[in-house]
N, C-alpha and C positions, 0 to 999 in steps of 0.2 A: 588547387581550388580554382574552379572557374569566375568568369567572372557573374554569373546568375546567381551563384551560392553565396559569393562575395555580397553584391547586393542586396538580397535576402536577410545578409545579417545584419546591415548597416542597419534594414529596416525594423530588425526586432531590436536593436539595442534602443531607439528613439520611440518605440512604442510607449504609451501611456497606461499608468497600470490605472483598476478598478478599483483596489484594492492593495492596502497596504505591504511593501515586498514582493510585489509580483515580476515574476521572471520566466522567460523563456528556457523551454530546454531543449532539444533533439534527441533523439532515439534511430538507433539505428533498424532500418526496415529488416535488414535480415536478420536478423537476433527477433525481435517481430514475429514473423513467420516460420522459423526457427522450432519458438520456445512456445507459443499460445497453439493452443487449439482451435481448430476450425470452427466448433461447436461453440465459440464467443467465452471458453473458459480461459481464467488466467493460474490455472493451476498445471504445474508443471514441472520440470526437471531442470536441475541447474548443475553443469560441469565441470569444476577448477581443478587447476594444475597445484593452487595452493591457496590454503585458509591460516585464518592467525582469529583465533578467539580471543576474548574480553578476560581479563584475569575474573571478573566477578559480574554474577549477574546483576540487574539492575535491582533497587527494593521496590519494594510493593507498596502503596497507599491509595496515589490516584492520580488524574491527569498526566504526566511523561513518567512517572515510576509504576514502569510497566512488568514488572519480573521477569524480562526477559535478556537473553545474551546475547548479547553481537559479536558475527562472525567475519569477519574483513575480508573482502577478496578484491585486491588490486587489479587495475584495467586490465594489466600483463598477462593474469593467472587465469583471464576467461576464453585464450589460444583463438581471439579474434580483433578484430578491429574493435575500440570502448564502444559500450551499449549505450551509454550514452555521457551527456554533457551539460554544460551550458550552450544555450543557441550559439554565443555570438566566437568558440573556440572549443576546443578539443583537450580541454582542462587534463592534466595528466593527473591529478588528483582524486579524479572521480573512480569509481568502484563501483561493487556491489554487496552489501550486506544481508548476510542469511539472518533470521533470528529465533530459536527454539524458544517455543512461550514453556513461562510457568517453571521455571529453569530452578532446580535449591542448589546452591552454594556448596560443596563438599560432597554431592551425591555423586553415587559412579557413572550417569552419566556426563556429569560437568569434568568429571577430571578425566575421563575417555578422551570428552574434546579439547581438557587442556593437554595433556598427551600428545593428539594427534599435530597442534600448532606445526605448520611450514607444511601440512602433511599435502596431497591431494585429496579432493572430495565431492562425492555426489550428493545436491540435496533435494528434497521431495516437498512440493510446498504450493506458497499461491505469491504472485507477482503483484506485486506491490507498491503500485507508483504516487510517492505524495515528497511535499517539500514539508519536512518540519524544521528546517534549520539547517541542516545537515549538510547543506551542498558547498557552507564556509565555513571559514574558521581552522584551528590546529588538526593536520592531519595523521592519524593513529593507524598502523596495523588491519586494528581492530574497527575502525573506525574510518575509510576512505571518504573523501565527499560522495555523498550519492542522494539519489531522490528515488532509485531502483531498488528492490529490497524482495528475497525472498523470507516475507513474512505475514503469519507464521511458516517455520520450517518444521514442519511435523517426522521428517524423514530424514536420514543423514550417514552416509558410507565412506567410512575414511579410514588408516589405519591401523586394525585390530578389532575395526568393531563395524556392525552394519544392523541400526537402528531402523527396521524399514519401516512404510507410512506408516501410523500410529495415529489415527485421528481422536483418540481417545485424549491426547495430551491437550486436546482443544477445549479448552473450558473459561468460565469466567474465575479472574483470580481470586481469592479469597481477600475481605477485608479493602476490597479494588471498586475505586467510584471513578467512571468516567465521565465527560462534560457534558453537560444538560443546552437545555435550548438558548440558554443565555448565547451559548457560544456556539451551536452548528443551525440556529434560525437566521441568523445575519449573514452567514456561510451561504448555506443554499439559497437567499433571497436575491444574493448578486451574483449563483451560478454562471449565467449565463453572461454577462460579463469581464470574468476573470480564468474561466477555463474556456480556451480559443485553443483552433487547431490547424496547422498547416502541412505544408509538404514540399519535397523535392526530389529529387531521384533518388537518393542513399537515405533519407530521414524524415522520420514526424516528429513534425515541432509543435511541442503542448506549454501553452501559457499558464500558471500556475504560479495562486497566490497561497504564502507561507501561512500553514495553518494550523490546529492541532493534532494529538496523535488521538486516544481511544475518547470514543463519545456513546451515549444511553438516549435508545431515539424511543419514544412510544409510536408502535407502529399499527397496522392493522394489516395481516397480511393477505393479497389477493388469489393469489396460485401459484404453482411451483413447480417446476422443473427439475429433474435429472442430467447432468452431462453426458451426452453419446458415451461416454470412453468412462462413467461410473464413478468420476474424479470428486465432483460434487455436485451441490443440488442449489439450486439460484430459486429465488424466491423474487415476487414481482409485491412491493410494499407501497403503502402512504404514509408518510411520519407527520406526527403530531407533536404539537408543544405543552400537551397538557395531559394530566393523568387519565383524564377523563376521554382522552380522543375527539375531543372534537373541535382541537384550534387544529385544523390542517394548514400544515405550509408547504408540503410537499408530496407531490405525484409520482405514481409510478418510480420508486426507486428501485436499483433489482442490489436483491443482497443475496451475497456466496457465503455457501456455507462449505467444510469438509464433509466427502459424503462417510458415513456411518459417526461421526460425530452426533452426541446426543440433542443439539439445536439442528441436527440436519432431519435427523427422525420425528423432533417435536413442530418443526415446522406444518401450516395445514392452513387451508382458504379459512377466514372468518377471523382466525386467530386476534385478537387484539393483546398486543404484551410489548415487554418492553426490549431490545437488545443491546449489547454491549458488543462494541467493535469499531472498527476504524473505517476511512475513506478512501477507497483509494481510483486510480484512473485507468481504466482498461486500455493500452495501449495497442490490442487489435480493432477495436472499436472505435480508440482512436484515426487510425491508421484508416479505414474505410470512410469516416466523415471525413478525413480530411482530403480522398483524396480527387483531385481534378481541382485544388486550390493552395495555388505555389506564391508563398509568400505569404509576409502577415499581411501586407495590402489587402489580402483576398481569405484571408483567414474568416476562420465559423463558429460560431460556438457549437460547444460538446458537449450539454448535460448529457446524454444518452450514453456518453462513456467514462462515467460517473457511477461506483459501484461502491458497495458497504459489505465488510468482510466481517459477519459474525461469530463471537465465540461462545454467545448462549443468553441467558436470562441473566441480568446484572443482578448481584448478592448485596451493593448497596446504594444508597440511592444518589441521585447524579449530582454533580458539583461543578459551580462556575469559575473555581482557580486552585493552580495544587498547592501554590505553597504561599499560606496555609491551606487544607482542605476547606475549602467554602463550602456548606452543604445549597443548594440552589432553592430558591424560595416559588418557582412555578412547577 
């Protein structure tokens, strides 16, 4: 390590966060350019030598009980230097987690993929950068630290079986409330604040404060795009906090959808509705704000590479805490 990258991290560990648990990560640039598309999509292809699934999938109700399973793939298993880390060290903990939505307990494809455990595998999916916790605490198989996530993973070649893309498995889960304005209005109001981006030769470093997983934005949507390469369809939005649309607190937000999923078809200018899905951080998009600014001295904020990963129209309505299910009162 030289001594500029050395420096670099002194300075992100003394950085002052925005926002409650905020941390520095890195990512490595070749895995970057690698894995995204040219066309600003984060959907894409993921390689392991070895996976270890979750004996069970998660349950379903609301906010982190997301029905879905997680797929572990240690730093080792991805035949490159870690994708990524904490800024201030090269944590050997960290991984990458695949995760197949909408997953039932005892079906044949759950026990394919418990079968498959220690197997290699290829998965088909959308890249997925967020902190929900994940990057401490007891480390599992199934469960590496990571903030990296192919999820959802609609696609999966391993063992005895080859699952190919499937964008049909994209959908909102049944009986599934994600979190309302309570909680992603205060989120995006100090965007720009708490998501910062830097660089150096080997790595983009994105600043990122610990947040939630699935949230129900009312949107209105402006126009839409197709990815070059047919992968999916990006939708340019405004979100609102209110049934009615008309508190806007947020511009131009662009949300990815799977193409031929049935919310990639319903998508259409004027639309006003609501969706169900997560946040996550385009780490190409990243990677271009950040670059010609080395170090967090010199760091910028990112909302531009700030993206919403939808799975369709939410089946029920949004809540400000999961346990208990709060139902949200705006």
């Amino acid at each position: 390590m030289g001594l500029r990258i050395l420096a670099t991290t002194v300075i992100f560990l003394i950085s002052m966060p925005a926002r409650a648990q905020q941390k520095w990560y890195k990512f490595d640039k070749n895995f970057i350019q690698t894995h995204y598309a040219t066309d600003e999509g984060a959907i894409g292809i993921l390689k392991v030598s070895a996976m270890h699934p979750a004996k069970n999938a998660h349950k379903t109700d609301c906010g982190g009980n997301d029905g879905e399973l997680h797929i572990g793939v240690a730093a080792a298993d991805l035949g490159r230097r870690p994708a990524s880390s904490f800024a201030q060290s090269g944590d050997s903990g960290f991984g990458i987690v695949a995760e197949p939505p909408n997953v039932k307990n005892g079906s044949s494809f759950h026990k394919q993929i418990e079968g498959a455990d220690g197997s290699a595998a290829t998965f088909y999916g959308y890249f997925r950068v967020w902190n929900e916790g994940h990057d401490v605490g007891p480390i599992f198989p199934s469960n590496p630290h990571h903030v990296l996530e192919v999820h959802p993973a609609w696609g999966i070649r391993s063992s005895g079986f080859n699952y190919a893309p499937r964008p049909a498995v994209i959908f909102p889960m049944s009986g599934y409330s994600g979190y309302g304005a309570s909680k992603f209005r205060p989120m995006l109001g100090a965007l720009s604040s708490w998501l910062r981006v830097a660089e150096d030769a080997r790595f983009v470093y994105v600043q990122m404060a610990k947040e939630d997983n699935f949230y129900q934005l009312p949107v209105t949507v402006k126009r839409t795009r197709t990815f070059a390469n047919d992968a999916g369809v990006a939708a340019l939005v405004d979100v609102f906090s209110d049934t009615a649309h008309q508190n806007l607190v947020y511009k131009d937000l662009t949300v990815i959808t799977a193409a031929n999923s049935r919310i990639a078809t319903q998508l259409h200018p004027d639309w006003q509705t609501y969706l169900l899905g997560f946040f996550s951080i385009n780490l190409r998009k990243a990677m271009e704000i950040a670059a010609g600014h080395s170090g967090s001295a010199n760091a910028v904020p990112a909302p531009g590479a700030l993206e919403f990963f939808a799975f369709g129209v939410p089946l029920q309505p949004a809540v400000s805490a999961s346990k208990p299910c709060t139902e949200e009162d705006d």
